[in-house]
N, CA, C and O atoms as a GROMACS GRO file, in nm:
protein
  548
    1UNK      N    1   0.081  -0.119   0.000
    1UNK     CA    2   0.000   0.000   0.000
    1UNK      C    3   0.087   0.127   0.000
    1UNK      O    4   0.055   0.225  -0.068
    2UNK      N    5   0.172   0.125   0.060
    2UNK     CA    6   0.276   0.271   0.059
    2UNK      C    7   0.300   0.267  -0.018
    2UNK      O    8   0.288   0.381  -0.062
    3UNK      N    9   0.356   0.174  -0.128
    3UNK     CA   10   0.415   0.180  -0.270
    3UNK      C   11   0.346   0.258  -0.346
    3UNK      O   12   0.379   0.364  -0.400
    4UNK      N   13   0.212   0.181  -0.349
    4UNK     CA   14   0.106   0.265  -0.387
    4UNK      C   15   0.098   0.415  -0.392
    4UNK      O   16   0.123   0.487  -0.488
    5UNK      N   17   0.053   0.456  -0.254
    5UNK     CA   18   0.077   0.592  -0.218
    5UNK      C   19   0.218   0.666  -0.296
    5UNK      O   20   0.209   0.770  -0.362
    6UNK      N   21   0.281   0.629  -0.286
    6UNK     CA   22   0.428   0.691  -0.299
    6UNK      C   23   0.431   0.702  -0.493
    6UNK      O   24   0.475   0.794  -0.560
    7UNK      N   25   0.373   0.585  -0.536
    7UNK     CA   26   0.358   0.637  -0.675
    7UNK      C   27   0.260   0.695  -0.704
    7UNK      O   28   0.300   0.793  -0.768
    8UNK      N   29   0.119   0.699  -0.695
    8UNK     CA   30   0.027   0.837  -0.674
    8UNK      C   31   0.088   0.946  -0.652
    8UNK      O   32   0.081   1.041  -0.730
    9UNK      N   33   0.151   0.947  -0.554
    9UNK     CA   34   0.204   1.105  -0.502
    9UNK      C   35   0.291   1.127  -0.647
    9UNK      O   36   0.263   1.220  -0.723
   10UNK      N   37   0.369   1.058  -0.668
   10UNK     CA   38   0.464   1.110  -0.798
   10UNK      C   39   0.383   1.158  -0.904
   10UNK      O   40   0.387   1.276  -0.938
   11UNK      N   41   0.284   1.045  -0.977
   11UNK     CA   42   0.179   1.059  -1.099
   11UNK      C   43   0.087   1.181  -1.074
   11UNK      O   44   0.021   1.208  -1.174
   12UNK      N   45   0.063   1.260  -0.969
   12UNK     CA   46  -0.014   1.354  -0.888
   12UNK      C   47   0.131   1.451  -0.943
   12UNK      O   48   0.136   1.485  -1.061
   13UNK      N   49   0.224   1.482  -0.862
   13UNK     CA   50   0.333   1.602  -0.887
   13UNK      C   51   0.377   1.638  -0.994
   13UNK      O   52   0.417   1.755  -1.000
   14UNK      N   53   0.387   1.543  -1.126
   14UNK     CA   54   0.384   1.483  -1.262
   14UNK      C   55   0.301   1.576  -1.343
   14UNK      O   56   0.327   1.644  -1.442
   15UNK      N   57   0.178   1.557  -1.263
   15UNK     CA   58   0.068   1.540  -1.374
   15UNK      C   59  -0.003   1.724  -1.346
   15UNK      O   60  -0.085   1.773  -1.423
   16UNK      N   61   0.059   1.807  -1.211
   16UNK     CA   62   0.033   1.949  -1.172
   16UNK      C   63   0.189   1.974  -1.246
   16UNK      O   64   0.198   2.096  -1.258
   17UNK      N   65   0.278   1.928  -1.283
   17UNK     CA   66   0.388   2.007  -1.330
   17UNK      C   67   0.386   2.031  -1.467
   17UNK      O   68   0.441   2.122  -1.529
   18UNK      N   69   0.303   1.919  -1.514
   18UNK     CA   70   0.244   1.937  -1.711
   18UNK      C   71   0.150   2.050  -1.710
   18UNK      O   72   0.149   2.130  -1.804
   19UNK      N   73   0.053   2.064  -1.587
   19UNK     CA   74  -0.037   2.218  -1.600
   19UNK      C   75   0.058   2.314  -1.585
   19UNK      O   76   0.061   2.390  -1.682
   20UNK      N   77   0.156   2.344  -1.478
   20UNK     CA   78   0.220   2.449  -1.493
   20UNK      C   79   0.305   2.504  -1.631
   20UNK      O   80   0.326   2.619  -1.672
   21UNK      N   81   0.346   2.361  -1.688
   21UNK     CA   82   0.430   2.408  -1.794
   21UNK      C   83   0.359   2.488  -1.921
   21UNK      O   84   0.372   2.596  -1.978
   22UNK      N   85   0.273   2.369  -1.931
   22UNK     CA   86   0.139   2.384  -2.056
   22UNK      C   87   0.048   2.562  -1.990
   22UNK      O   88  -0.019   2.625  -2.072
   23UNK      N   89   0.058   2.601  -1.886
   23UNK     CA   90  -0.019   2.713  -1.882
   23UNK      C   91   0.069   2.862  -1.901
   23UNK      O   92   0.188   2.863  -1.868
   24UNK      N   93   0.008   2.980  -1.951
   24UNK     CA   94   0.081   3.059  -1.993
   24UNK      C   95   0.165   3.145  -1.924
   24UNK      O   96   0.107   3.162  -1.817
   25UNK      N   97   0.258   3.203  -1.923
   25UNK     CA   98   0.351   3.242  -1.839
   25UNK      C   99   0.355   3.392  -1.827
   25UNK      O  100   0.432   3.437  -1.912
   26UNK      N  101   0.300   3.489  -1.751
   26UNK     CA  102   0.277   3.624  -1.729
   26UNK      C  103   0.409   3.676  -1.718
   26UNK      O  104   0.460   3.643  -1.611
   27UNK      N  105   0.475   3.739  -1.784
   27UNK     CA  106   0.606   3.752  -1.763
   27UNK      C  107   0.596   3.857  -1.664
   27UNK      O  108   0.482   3.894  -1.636
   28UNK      N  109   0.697   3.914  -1.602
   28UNK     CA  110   0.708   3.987  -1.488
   28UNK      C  111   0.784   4.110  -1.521
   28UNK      O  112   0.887   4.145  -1.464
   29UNK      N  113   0.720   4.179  -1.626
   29UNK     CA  114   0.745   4.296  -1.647
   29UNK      C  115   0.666   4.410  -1.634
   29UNK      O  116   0.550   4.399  -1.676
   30UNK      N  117   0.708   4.537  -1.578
   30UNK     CA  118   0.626   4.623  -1.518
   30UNK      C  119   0.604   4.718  -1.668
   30UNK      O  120   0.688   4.759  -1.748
   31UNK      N  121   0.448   4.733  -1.667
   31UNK     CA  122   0.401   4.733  -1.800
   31UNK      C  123   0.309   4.874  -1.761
   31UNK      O  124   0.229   4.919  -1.843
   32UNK      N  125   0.321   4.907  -1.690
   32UNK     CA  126   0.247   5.006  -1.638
   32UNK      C  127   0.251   5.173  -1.751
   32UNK      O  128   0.157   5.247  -1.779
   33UNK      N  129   0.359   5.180  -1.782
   33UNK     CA  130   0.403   5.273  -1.928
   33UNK      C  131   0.356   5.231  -2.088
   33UNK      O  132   0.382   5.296  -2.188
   34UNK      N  133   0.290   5.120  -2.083
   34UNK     CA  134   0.262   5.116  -2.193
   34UNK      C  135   0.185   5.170  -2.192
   34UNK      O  136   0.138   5.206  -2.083
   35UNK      N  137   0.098   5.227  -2.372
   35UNK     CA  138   0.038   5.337  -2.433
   35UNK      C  139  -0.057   5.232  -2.441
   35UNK      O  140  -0.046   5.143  -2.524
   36UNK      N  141  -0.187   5.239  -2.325
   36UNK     CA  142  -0.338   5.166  -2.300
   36UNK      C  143  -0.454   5.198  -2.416
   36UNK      O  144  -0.548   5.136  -2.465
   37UNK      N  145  -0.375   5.365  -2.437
   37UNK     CA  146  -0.505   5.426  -2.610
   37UNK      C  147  -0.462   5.334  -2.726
   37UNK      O  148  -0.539   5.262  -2.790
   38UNK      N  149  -0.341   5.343  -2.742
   38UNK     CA  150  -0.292   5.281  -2.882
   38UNK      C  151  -0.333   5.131  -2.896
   38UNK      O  152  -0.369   5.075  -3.000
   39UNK      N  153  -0.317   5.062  -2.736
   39UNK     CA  154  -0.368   4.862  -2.754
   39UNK      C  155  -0.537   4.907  -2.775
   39UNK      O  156  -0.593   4.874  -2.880
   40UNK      N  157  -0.603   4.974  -2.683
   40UNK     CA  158  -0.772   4.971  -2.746
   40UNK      C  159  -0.763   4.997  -2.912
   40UNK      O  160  -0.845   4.951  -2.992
   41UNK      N  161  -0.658   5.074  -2.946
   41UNK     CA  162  -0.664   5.159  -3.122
   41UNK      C  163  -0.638   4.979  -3.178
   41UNK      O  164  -0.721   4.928  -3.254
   42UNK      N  165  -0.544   4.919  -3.141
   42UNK     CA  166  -0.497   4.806  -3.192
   42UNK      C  167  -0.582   4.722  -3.202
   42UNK      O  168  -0.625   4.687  -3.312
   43UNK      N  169  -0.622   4.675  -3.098
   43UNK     CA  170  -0.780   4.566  -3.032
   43UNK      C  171  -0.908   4.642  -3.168
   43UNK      O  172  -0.957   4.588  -3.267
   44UNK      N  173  -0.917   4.710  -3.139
   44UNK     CA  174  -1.024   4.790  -3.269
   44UNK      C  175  -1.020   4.739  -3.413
   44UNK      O  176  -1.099   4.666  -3.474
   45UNK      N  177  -0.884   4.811  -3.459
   45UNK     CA  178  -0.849   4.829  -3.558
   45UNK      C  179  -0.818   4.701  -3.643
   45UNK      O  180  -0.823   4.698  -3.766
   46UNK      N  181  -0.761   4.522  -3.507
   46UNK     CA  182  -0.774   4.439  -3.587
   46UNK      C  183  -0.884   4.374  -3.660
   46UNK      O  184  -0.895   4.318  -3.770
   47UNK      N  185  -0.985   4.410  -3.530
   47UNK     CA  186  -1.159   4.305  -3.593
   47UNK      C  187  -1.179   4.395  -3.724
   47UNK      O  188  -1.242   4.312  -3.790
   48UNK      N  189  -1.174   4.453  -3.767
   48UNK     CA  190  -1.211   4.548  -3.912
   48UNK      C  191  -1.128   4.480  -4.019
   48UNK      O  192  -1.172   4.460  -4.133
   49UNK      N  193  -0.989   4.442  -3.974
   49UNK     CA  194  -0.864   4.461  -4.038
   49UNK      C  195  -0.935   4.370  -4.228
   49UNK      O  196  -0.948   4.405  -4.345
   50UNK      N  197  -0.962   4.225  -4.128
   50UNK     CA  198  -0.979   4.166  -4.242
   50UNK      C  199  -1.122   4.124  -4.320
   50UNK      O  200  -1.160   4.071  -4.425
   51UNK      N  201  -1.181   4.190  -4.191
   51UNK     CA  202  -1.354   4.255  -4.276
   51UNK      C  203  -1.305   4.351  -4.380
   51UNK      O  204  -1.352   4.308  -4.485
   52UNK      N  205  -1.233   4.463  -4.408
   52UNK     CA  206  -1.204   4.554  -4.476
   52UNK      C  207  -1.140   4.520  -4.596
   52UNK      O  208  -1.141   4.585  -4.700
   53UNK      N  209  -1.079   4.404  -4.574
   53UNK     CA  210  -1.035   4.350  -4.708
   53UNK      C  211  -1.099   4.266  -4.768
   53UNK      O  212  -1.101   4.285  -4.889
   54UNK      N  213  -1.166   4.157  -4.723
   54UNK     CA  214  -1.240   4.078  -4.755
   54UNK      C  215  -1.316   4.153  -4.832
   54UNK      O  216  -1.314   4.132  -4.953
   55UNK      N  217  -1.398   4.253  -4.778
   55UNK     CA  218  -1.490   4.391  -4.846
   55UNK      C  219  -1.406   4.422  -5.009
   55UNK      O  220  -1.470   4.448  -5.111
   56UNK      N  221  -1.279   4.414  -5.004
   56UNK     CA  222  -1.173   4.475  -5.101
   56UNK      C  223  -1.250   4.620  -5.092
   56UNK      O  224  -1.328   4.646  -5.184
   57UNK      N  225  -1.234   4.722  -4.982
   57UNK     CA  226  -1.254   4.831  -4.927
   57UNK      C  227  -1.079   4.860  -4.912
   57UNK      O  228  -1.032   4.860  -4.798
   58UNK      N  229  -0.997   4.880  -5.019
   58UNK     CA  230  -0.885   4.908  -5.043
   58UNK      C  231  -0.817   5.021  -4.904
   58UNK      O  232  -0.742   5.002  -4.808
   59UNK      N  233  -0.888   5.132  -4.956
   59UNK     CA  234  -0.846   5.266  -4.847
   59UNK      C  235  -0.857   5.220  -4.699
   59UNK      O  236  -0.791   5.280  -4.614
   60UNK      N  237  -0.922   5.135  -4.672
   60UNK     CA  238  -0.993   5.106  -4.509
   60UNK      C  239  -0.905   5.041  -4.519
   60UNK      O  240  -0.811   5.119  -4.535
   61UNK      N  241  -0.852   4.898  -4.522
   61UNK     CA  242  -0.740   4.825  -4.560
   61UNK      C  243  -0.605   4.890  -4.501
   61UNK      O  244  -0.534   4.864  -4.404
   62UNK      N  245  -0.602   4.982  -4.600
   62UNK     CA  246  -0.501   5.050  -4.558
   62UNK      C  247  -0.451   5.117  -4.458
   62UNK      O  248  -0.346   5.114  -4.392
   63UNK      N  249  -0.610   5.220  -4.460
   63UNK     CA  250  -0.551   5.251  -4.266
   63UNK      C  251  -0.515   5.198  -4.172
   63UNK      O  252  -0.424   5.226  -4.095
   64UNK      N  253  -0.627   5.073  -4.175
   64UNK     CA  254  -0.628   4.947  -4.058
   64UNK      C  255  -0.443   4.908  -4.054
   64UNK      O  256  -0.360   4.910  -3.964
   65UNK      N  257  -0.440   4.887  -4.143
   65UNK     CA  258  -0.281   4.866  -4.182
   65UNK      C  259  -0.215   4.926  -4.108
   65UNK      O  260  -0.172   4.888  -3.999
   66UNK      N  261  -0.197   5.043  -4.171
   66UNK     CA  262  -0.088   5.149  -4.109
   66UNK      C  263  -0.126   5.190  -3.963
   66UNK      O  264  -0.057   5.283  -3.921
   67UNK      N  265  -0.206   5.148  -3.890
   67UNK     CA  266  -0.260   5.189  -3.751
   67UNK      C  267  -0.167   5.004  -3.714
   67UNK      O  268  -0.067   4.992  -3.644
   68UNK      N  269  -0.205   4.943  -3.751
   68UNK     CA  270  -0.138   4.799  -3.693
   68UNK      C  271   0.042   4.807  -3.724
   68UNK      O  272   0.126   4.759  -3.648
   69UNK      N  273   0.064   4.861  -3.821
   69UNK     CA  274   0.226   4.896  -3.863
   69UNK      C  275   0.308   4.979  -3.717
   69UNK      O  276   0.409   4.965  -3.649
   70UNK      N  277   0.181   5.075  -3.729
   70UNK     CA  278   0.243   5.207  -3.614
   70UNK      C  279   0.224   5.085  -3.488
   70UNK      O  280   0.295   5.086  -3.387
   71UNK      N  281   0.133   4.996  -3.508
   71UNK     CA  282   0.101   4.956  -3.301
   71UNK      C  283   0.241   4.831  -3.293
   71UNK      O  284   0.307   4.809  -3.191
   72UNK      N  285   0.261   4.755  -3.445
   72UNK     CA  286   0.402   4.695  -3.351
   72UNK      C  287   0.525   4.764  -3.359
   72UNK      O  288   0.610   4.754  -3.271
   73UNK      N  289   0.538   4.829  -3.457
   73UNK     CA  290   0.679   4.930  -3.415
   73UNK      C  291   0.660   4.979  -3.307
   73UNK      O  292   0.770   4.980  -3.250
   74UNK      N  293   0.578   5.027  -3.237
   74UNK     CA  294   0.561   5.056  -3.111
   74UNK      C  295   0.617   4.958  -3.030
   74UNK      O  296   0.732   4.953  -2.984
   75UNK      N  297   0.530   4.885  -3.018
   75UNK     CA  298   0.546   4.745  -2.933
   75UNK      C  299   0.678   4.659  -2.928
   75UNK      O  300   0.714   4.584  -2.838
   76UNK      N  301   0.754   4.693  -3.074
   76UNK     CA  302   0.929   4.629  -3.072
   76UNK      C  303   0.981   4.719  -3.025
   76UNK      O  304   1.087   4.678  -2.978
   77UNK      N  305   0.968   4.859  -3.002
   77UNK     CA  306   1.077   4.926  -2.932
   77UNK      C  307   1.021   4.912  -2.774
   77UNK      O  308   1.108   4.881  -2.693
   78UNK      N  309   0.947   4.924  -2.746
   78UNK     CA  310   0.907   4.975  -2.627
   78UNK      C  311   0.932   4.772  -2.580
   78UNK      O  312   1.032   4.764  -2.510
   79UNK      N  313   0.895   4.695  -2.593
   79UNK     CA  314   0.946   4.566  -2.527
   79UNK      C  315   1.109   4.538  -2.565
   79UNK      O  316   1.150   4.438  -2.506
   80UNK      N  317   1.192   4.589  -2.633
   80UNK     CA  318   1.325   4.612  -2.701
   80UNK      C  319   1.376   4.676  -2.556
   80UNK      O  320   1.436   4.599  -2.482
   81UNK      N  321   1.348   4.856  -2.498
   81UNK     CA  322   1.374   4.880  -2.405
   81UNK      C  323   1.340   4.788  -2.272
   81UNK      O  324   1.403   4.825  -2.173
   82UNK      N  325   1.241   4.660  -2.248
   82UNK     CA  326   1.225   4.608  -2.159
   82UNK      C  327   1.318   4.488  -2.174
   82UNK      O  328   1.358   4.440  -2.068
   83UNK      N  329   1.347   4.449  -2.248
   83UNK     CA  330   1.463   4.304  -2.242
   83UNK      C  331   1.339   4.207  -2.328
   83UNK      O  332   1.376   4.097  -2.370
   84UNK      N  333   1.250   4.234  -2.343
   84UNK     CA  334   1.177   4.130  -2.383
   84UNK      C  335   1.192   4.032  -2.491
   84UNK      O  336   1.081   4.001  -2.534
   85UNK      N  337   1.284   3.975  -2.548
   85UNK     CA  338   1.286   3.952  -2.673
   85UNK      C  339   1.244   3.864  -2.733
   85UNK      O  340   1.302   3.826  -2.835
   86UNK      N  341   1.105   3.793  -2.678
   86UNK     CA  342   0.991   3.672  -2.734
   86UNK      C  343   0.886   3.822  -2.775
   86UNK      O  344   0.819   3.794  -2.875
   87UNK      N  345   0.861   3.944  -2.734
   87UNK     CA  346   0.772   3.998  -2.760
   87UNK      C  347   0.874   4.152  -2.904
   87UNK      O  348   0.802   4.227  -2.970
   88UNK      N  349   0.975   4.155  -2.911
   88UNK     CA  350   1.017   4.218  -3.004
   88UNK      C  351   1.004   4.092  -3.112
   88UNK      O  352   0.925   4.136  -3.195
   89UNK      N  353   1.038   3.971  -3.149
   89UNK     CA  354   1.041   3.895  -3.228
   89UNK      C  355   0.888   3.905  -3.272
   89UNK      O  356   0.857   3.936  -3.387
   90UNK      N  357   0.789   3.877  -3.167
   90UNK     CA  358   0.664   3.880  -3.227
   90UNK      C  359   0.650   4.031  -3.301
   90UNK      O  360   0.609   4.022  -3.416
   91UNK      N  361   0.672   4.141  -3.262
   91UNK     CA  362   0.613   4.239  -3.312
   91UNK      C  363   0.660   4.229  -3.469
   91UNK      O  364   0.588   4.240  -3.568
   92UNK      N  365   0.842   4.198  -3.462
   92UNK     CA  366   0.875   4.193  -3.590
   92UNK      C  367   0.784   4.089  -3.671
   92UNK      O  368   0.743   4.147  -3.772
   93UNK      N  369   0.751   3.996  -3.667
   93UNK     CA  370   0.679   3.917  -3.707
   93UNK      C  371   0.525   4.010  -3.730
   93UNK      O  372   0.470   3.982  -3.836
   94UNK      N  373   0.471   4.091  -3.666
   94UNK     CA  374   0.356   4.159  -3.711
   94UNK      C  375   0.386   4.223  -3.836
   94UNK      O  376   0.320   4.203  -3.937
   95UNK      N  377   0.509   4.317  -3.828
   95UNK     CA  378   0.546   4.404  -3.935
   95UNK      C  379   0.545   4.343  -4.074
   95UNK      O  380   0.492   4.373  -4.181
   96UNK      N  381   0.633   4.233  -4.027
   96UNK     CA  382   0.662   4.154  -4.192
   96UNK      C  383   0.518   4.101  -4.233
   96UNK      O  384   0.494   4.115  -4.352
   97UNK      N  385   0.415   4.041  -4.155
   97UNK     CA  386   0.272   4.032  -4.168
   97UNK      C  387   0.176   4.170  -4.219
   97UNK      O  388   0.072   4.178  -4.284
   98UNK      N  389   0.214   4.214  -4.193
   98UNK     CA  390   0.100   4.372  -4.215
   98UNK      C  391   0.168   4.422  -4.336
   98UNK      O  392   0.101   4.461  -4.432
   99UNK      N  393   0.312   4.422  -4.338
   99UNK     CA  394   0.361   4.449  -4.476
   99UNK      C  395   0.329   4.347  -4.590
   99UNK      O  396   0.269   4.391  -4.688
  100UNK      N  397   0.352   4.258  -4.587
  100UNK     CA  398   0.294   4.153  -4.709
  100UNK      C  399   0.115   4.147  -4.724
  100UNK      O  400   0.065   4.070  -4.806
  101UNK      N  401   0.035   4.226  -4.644
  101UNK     CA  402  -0.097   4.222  -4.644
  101UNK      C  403  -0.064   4.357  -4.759
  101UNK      O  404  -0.106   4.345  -4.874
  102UNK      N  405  -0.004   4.454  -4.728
  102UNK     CA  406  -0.047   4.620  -4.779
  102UNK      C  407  -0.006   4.571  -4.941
  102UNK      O  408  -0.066   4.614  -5.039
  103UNK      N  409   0.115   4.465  -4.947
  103UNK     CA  410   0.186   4.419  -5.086
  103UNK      C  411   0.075   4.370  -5.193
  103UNK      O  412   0.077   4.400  -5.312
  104UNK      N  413  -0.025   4.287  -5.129
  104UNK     CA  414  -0.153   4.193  -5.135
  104UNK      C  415  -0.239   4.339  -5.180
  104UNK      O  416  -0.272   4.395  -5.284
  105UNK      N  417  -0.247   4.353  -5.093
  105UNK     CA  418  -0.408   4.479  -5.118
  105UNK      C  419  -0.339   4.596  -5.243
  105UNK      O  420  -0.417   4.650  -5.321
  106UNK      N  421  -0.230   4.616  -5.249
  106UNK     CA  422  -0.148   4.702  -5.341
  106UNK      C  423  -0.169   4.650  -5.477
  106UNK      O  424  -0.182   4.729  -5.571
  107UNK      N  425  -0.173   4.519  -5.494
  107UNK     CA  426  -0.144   4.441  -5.624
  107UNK      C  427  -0.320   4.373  -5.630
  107UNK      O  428  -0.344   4.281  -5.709
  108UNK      N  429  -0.370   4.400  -5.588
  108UNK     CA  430  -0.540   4.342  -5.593
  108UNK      C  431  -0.549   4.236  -5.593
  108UNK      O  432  -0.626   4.189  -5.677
  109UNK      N  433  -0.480   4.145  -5.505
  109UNK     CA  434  -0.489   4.017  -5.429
  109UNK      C  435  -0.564   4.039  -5.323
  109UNK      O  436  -0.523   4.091  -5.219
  110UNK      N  437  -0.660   4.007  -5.341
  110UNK     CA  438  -0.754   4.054  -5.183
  110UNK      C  439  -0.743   3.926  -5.116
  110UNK      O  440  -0.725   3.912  -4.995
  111UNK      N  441  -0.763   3.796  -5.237
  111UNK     CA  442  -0.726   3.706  -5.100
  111UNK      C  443  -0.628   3.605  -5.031
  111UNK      O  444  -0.642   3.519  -4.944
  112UNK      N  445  -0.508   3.657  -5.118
  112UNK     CA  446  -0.401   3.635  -5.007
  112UNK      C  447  -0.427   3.756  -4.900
  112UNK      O  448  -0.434   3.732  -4.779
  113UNK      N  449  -0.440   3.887  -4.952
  113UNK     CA  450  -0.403   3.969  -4.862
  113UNK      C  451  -0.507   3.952  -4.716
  113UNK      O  452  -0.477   3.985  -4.601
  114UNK      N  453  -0.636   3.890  -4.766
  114UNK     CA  454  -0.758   3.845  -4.642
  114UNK      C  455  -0.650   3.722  -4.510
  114UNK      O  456  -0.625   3.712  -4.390
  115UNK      N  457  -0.621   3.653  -4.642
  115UNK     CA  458  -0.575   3.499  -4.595
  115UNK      C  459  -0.436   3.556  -4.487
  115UNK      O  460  -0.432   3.518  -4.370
  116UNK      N  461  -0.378   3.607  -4.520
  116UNK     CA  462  -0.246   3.664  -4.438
  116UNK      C  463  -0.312   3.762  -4.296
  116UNK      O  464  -0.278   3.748  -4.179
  117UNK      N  465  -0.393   3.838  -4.340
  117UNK     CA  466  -0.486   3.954  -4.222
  117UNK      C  467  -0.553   3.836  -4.095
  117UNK      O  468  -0.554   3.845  -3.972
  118UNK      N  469  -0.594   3.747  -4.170
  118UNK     CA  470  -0.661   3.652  -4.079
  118UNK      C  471  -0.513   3.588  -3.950
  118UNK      O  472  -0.553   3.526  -3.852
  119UNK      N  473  -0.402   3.605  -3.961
  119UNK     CA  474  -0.276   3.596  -3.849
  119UNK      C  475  -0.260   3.692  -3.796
  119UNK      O  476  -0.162   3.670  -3.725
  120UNK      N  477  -0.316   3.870  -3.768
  120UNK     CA  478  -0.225   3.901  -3.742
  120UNK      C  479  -0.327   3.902  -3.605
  120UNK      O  480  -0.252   3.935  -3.514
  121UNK      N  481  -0.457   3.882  -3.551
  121UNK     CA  482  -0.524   3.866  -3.394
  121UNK      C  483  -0.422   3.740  -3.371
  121UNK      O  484  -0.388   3.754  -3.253
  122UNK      N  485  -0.363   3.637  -3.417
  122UNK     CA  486  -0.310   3.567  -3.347
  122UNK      C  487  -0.183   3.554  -3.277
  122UNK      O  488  -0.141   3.492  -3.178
  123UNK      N  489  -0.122   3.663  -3.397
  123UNK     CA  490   0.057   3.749  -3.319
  123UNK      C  491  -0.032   3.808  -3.192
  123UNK      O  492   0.004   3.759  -3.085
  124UNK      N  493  -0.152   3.912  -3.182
  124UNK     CA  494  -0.127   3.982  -3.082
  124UNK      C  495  -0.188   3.869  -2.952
  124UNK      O  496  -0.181   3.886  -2.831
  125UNK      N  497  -0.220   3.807  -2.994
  125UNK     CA  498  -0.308   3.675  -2.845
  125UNK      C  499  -0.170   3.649  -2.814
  125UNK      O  500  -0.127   3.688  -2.706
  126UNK      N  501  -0.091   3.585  -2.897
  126UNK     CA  502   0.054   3.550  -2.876
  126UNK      C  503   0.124   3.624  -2.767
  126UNK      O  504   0.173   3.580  -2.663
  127UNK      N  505   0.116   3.743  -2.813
  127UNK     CA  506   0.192   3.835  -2.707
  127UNK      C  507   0.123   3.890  -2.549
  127UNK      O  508   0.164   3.940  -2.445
  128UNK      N  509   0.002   3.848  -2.605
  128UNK     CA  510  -0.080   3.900  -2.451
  128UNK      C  511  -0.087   3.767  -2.401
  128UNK      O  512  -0.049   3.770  -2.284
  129UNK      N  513  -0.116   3.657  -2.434
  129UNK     CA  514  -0.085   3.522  -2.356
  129UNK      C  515   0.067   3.553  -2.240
  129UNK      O  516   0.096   3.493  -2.136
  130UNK      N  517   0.115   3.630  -2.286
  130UNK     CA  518   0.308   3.624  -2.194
  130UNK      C  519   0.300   3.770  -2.112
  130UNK      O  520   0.350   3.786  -2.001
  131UNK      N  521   0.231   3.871  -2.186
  131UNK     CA  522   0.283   3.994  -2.143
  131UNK      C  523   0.109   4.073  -2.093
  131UNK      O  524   0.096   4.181  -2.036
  132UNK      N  525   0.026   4.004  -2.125
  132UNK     CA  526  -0.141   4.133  -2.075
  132UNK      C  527  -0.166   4.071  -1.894
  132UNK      O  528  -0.174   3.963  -1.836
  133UNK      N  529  -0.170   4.174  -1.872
  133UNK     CA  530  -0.198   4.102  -1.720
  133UNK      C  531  -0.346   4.011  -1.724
  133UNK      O  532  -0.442   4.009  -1.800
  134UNK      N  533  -0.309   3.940  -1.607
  134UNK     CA  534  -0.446   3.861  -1.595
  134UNK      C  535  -0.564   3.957  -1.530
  134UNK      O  536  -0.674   3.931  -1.580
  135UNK      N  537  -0.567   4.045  -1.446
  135UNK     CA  538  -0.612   4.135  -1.413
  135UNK      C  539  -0.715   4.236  -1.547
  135UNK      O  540  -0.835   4.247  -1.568
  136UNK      N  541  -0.633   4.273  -1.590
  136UNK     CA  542  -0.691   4.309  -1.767
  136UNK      C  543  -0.763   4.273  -1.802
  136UNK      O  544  -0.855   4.348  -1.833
  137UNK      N  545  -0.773   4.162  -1.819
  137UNK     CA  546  -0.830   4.035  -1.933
  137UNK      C  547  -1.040   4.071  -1.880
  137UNK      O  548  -1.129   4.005  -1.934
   0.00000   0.00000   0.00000
């Protein structure tokens, strides 16, 4: 019977250390300086992003664009000054995304340029999974 016990207890410590790993990791950076107008402008500006193209509403497209261009250059310098560098990689990763969308909508590919727009809510979940407080949410 202790054997028992004693391997339970392990398959039990095991099996809470796969939740900790598998669950997301709030990084511990004081975030208190970030620009709160520009993430609502961001949060906004993506749900449109690829309604607006889908639409092939070219000009709207575009803004949406250049409002998501301006929110991760933001977001790579300003996590760049924090050490962050899982959340500068993502932003770069937005840029090169939002740029090959404007390439798309430029050349009247609406639907690569839809098909590519449809990643970029998932860069920013990406980055708020590590860095949005739980508090926020």
């Amino acid at each position: 019977m202790i054997e028992f016990l004693k391997l339970l207890r392990v398959d039990v410590l095991i099996a809470f250390a796969a939740v900790l790993v598998s669950a997301p990791v709030i990084a511990a950076i004081d975030l208190r300086d970030y620009d709160n107008d520009l993430m609502r402008d961001l949060d906004k500006t993506v749900k449109y992003f690829e309604p607006d193209i889908t639409a092939k509403n070219a000009d709207a497209a575009k803004e949406d664009a250049q409002v998501l261009l301006d929110g991760f250059k933001y977001t790579e310098d300003y996590f760049a000054k924090k050490g962050a560098d899982d959340a500068v990689e993502i932003s770069r990763k937005g840029v090169k995304l939002i740029s090959a969308v404007l390439a798309s909508v430029d050349s009247n590919d609406f639907d690569a340029a839809a098909s590519a727009a449809r990643g970029a809510p998932d860069l920013c979940k990406s980055c708020h999974d590590i860095y949005k407080p739980r508090l926020a949410r």
